[in-house]
C-alpha positions as CSV (number, residue, x, y, z in Angstrom):
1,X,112.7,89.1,87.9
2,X,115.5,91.3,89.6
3,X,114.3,94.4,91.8
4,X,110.8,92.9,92.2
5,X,110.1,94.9,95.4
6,X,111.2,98.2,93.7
7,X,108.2,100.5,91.9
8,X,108.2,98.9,88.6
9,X,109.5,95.8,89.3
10,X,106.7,95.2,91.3
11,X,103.7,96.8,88.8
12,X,105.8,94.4,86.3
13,X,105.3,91.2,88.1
14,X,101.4,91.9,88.4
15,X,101.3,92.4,84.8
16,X,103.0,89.2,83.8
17,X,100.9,87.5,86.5
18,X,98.1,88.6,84.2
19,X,99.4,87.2,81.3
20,X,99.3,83.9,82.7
21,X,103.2,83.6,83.5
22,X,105.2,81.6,86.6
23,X,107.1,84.6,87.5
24,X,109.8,84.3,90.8
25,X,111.0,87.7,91.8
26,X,113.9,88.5,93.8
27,X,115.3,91.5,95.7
28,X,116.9,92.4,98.7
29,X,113.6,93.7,100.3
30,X,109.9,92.7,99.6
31,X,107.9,95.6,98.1
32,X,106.7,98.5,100.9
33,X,103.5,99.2,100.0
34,X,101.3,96.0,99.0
35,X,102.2,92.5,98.7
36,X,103.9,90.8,95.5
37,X,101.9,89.2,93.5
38,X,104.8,86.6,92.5
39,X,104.8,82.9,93.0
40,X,107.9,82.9,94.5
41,X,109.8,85.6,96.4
42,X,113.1,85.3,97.0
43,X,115.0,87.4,99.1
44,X,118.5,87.9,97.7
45,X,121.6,90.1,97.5
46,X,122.7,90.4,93.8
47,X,125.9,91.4,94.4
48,X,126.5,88.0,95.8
49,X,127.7,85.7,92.9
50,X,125.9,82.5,94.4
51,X,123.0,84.2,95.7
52,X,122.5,85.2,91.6
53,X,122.9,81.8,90.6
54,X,120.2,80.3,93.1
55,X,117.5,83.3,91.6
56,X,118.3,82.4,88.6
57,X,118.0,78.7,88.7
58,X,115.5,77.1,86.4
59,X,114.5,80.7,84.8
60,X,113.3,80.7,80.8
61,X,113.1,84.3,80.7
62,X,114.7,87.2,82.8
63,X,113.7,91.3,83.6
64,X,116.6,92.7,85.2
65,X,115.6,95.2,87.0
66,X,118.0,95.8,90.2
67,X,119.7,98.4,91.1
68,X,120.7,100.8,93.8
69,X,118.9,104.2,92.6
70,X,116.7,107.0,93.7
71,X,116.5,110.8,92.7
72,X,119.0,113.3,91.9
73,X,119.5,114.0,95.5
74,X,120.4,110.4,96.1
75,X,122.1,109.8,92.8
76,X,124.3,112.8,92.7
77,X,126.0,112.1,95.9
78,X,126.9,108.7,96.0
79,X,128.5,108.1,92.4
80,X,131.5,105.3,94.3
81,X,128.6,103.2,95.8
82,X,126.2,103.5,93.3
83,X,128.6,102.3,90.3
84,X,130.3,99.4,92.6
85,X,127.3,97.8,93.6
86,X,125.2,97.9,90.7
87,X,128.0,96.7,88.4
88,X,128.2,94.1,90.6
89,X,124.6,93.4,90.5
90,X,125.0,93.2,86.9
91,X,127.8,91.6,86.1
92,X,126.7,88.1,88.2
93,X,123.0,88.9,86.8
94,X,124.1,88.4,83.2
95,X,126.0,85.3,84.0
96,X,123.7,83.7,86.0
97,X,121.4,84.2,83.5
98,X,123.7,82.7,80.7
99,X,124.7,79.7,82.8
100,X,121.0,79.1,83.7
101,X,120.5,78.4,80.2
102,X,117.9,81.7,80.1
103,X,116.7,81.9,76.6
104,X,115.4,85.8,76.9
105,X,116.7,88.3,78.6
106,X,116.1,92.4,79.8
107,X,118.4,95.1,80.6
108,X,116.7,98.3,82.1
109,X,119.2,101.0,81.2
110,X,117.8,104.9,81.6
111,X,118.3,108.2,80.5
112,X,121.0,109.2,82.0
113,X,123.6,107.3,79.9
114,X,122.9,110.4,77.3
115,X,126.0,112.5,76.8
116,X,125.4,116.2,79.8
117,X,126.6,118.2,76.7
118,X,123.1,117.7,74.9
119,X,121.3,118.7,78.0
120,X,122.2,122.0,78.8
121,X,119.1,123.9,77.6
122,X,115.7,123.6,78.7
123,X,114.3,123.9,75.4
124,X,116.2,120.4,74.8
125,X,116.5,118.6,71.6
126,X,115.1,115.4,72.2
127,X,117.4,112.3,72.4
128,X,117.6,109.7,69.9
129,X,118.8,106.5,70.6
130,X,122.0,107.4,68.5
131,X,123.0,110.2,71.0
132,X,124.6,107.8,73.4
133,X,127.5,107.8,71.4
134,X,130.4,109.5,71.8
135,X,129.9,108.7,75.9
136,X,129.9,111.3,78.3
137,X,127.0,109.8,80.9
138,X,125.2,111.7,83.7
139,X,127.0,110.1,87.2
140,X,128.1,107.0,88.4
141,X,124.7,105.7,87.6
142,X,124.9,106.9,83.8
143,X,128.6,105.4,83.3
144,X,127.1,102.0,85.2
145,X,124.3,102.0,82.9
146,X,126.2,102.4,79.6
147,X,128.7,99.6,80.7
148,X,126.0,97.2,81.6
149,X,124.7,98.1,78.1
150,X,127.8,97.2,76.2
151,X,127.7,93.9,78.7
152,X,124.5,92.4,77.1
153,X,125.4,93.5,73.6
154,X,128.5,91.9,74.5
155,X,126.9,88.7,75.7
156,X,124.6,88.3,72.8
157,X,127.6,88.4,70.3
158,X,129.8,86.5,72.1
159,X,127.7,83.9,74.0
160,X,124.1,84.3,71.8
161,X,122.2,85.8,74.9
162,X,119.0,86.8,73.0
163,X,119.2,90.9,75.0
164,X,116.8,93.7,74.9
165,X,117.6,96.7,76.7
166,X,115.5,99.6,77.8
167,X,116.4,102.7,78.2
168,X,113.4,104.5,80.9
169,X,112.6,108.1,81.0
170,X,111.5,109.6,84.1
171,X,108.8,106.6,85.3
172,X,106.4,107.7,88.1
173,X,103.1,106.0,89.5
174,X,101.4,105.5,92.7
175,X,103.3,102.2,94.9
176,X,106.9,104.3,94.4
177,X,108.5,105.6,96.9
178,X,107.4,108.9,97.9
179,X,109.8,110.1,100.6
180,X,112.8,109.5,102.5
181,X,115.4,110.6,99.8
182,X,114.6,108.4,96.6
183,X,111.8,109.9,95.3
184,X,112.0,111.6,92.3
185,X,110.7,114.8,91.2
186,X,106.4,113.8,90.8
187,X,106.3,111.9,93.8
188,X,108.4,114.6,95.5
189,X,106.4,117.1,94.4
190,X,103.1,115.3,95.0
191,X,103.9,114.9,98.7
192,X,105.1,118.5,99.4
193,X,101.3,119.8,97.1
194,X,99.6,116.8,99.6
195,X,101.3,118.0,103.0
196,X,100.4,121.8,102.0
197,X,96.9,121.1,101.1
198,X,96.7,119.1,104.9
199,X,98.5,121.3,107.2
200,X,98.0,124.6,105.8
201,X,101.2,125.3,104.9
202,X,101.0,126.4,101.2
203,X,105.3,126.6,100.6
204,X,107.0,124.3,98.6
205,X,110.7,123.9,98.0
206,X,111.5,123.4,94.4
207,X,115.3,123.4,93.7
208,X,116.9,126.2,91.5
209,X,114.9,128.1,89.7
210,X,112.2,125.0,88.7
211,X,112.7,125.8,85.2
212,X,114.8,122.8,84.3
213,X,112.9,120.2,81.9
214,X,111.9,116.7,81.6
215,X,109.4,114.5,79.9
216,X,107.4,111.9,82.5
217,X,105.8,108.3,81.4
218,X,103.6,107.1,84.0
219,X,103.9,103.3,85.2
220,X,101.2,101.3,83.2
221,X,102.5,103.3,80.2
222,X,106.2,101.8,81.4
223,X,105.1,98.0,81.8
224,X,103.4,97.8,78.5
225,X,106.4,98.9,77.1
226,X,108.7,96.6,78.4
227,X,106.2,93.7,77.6
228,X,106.0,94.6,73.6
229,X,109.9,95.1,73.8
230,X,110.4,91.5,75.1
231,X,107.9,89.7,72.8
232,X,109.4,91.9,69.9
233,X,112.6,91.1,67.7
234,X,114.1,94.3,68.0
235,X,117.6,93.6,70.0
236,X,119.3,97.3,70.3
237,X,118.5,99.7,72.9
238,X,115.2,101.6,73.0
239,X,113.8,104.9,74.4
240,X,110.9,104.3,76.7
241,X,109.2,107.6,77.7
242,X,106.8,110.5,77.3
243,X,108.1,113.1,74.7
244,X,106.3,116.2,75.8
245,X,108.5,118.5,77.6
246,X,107.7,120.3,81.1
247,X,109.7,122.3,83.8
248,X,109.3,121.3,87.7
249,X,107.6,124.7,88.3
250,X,105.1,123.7,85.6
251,X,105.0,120.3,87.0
252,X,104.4,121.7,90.5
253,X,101.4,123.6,89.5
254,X,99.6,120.8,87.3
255,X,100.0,118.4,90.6
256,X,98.7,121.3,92.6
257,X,95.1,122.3,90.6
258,X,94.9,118.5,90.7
259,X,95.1,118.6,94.2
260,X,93.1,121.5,94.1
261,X,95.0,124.2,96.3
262,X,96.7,127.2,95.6
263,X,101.4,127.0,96.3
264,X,103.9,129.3,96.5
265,X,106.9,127.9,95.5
266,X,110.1,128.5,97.4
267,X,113.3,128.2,95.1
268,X,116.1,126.6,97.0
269,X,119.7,125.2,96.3
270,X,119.8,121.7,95.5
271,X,121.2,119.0,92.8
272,X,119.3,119.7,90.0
273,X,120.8,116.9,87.8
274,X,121.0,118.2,83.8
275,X,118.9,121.7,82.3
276,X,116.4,120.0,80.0
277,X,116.1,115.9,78.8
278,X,113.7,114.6,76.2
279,X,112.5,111.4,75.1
280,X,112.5,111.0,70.8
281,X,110.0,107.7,70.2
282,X,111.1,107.7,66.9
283,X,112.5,104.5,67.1
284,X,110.0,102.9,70.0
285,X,107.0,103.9,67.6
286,X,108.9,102.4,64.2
287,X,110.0,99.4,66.5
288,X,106.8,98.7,68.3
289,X,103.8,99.9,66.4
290,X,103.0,101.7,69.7
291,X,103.8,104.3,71.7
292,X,102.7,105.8,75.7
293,X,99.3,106.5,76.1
294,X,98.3,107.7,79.3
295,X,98.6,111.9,79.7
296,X,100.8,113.4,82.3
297,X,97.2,115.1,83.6
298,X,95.6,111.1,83.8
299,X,98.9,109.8,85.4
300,X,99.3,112.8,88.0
301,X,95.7,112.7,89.1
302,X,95.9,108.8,89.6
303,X,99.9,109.1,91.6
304,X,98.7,112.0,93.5
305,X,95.3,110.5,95.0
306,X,97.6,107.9,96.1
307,X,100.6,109.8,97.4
308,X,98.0,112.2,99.3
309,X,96.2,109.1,101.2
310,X,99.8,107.9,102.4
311,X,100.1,111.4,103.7
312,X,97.0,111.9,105.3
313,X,97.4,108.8,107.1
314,X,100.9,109.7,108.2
315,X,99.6,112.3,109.8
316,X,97.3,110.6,111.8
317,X,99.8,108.0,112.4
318,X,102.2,107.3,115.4
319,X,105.0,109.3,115.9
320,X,103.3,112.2,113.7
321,X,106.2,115.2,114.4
322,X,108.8,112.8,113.8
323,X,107.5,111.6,110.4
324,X,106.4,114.9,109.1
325,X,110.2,116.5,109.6
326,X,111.4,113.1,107.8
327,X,109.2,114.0,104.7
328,X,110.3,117.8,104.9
329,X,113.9,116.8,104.8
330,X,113.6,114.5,101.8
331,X,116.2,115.2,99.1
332,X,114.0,115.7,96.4
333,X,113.6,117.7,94.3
């Protein structure tokens, strides 16, 4: 498995571990906040065409998950880097895994390879699969993504790669990063509720106006997903999210009676990335028999108890001041 010490990379490898498979996972850094639970770990850079072959040798089945991401604020500002290296990363991925002889193989696509001209409202139509199509991605990471979709599809015509791709919506869940600049909008906003409960200090920033939308599938939710997807026959990209529609400001306040103190929300500027975005599971229920489970209320308690014991303990931690300005600073969202 690719991107094994990223968030679900590494909830994916304990899950397969409980199925009773071998799994190897490779990454450029182990995961930060527990160990693997992998047989093998291999540290590797992806971009490196030999590096790939080595992970890859001797693999049956493959979960590509690497990729150099984060949230908007790390996305919207580094479109060159972004779609160089993880079109690298996936171009020697895909081969490797072809000239290992890999007999099943999975792309993790996202969200924002919809067209920005069907997101402009936060009352959002929800996407079908369908909508992809004619292209007009979100980013350097939306354009990568779409390309790297067309490469599997590609490879399973013209070399008989047996593909399935994934297209995630928002994923959240405690043992993801929670600040520094890649965290996305629940862990964001989990921190900054945690750090005003603690201190005292009951203002949050929320960028523009909070009332741009999105639908949130919590982890476990995620890796079940991805495990019916791979043992299914279904070959074409899928949808894999929540499809109930919030705004940040209404996110900020469920985290915040979960954490059980009172915010006042300070609206600042910011990348706020598309209005409103929607998961249709349409498709993923026809497709799988099955769709997410877990409410945003059950997944937000569960990310936030986490997320507010990595906070309290930063700030009885070493180098306290310097830490705390670090997580105020964070670029999300």
């Amino acid at each position: 498995m690719t991107g094994a010490g990223g968030f679900i990379g590494h909830h994916l490898v304990t899950a397969l571990k409980q199925q009773g498979f071998w799994v190897r996972g490779v990454d450029v850094k182990h995961p930060e906040f527990r160990d693997t639970d992998a047989d093998e770990f291999l540290l590797r850079d992806l971009r490196s065409p030999s590096q790939c072959l080595e992970a890859f040798d001797g693999a049956h089945e493959a979960y590509a998950l690497a990729a150099d991401m984060g949230g908007m604020g790390y996305i919207a500002s580094r479109d060159a880097k972004i779609l160089h290296d993880n079109a690298l990363i996936n171009l020697n991925t895909i081969e490797a895994a072809r000239l290992s002889g890999v007999t099943r193989y999975l792309y993790t696509s996202s969200a924002c390879i919809y067209p920005e001209h069907l997101q402009t409202r936060e009352d959002v139509q929800a996407l079908k699969e369908e909508d992809a199509y004619p292209a007009c991605p979100q980013d350097g990471y939306g354009w990568e993504k779409l390309v790297s979709e067309r490469l599997c599809q590609y490879y399973a015509t013209d070399y008989g790669l047996n593909v399935r791709i994934v297209r995630f919506h928002n994923i959240f869940g405690p043992l993801g990063t929670w600040q520094g600049g890649r965290e996305k909008a629940p862990a964001a906003l989990c921190r900054k509720v945690a750090l005003a409960k603690l201190t005292g200090n009951d203002e949050i920033d929320i960028w523009g106006d909070g009332e741009q939308t999105r639908s949130f599938c919590y982890i476990a939710d995620c890796v079940e997903g991805i495990l019916r997807l791979m043992r299914s026959d279904y070959r074409e990209p899928l949808n894999l999210g929540q499809d109930r529609l919030i705004s940040i400001n209404q996110l900020a306040d469920l985290i915040s009676e979960i954490a059980g103190v009172t915010i006042r929300k300070s609206h600042i500027a910011g990348p706020e990335g598309v209005r409103g975005r929607n998961s249709d599971n349409s498709r993923l229920r026809a497709e799988l028999g099955w769709e997410p489970q877990v409410s945003l209320e059950e997944g937000l308690a569960e990310t936030y108890r986490w997320i507010e014991s990595e906070v309290r303990e930063l700030l009885t931690g070493p180098e306290t001041d310097l830490q705390i300005a670090a997580s105020f600073t964070s670029t999300a969202p």
